[in-house]
C-alpha positions, 0 to 999 in steps of 0.5 A: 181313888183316895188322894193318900192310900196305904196298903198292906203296910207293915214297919219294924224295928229289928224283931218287933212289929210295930205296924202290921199289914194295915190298910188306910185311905186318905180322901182328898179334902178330908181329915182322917183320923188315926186313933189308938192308944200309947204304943198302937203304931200310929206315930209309926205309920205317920212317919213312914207317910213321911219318909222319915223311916222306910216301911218293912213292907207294902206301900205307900201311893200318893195322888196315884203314884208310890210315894217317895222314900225319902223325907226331903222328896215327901216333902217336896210331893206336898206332904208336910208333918207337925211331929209329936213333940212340936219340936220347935226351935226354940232358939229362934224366934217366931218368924224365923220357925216359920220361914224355916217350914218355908225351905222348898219355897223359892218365892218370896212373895210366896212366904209371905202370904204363907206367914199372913195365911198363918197369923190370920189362923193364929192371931197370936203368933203374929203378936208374938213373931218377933218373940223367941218360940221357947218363950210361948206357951205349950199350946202356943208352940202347938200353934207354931209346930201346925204352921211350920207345916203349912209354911210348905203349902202342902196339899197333905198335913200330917199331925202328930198328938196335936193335943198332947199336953194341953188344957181342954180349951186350948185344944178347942181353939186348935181343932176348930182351926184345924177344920178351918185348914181343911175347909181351905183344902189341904187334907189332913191325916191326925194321929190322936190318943184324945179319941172325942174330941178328933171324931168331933171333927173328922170325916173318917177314922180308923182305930189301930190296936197292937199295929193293926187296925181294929175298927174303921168307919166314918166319925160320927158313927164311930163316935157313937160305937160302943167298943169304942166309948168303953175303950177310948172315950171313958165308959159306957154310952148311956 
């Protein structure tokens, strides 16, 4: 039993399918990835894990049981997004970004450790925590939106595009860290367009086409599919 199984799920948006009938499994202490192009439904998957639209249909079961509908019971069943887009507040500062992922947290001594847990992932943030976050830079507020969620201590983490915009070097210091959370033990489900650089660090992925999935398999086979090279990864494996 996969800690995170979607079955048969399906999302609309008045007349349009934007996810139809798709089925996912989500091993516990795994990062899977969701590949797919602009427009694919991957966003829309991620956000009806997450509660914050309800499905058309099918369902959604976590660690054995339905997941819950709404966003603030997802959270609290252990399930923690970092949205596209980042999303940060940028009227606040570092610090205050972070201990505002830490809201379920009733544990002083908890935060703590979360916010040290974090700064230890990402030095930067630390010399930067008393710092505004619209003063950092793109991949610095990628940074912050990553360890907002884990500010929550979940056992699922949910990202979003966590590459979208940044410079090629930024997103390899973002991803050899995400492999870092995963050694930790927290699962990860990654919603990509940058199709190469997730399958280097993922154990499955599944790829959707138009709201539907066209191709799945473990990621280091995957990254060597010809289908998937011509369409995702820029050509044709010599």
């Amino acid at each position: 039993m996969a800690l995170l199984e979607i079955r048969n799920l399906e999302v609309r948006y008045g007349a349009i399918a934007a996810v139809r009938g798709i089925n996912m499994d989500v091993e516990q202490g795994k990062i899977v990835a969701l590949l797919g192009a602009n427009g694919a439904g991957k966003t829309s998957t991620l956000r009806a894990v997450s509660g914050v639209i309800h499905p058309s249909g099918g369902q959604i079961i976590y660690n054995g049981e339905p997941l819950k509908k709404r966003a603030y019971q997802v959270a609290k069943q252990g399930i923690s997004m970092s949205p596209e887009g980042r999303l940060i507040f940028n009227g606040l500062t570092v610090e205050d970004n972070l201990k505002a992922g830490a809201y379920l947290q009733k544990s002083a001594a908890r935060i703590n450790d979360n916010m040290d847990y974090v700064f230890k992932l990402f030095p930067v943030l630390g010399e930067r925590r008393k710092q505004q976050a619209s003063t950092l830079s793109g991949g610095e507020q990628q940074m912050l939106a990553i360890g907002r969620a884990l500010m929550a201590d979940p056992k699922v983490l949910l990202l979003d595009e966590p590459s979208l915009g940044l410079a090629p070097l930024v997103i390899r210091d973002i991803f050899k860290v995400l492999r870092k959370i995963r050694k930790a033990g927290t699962t990860i489900l990654i919603v990509e367009q940058n199709a190469l650089a997730t399958l280097k660090i993922a154990d499955y992925a599944y790829v959707l086409d138009l709201g539907q999935i066209s191709m799945e398999g473990p990621a280091n086979e995957l990254i060597h599919d010809e289908r998937l090279i011509e369409a995702y990864l820029g050509g044709k494996k010599a």
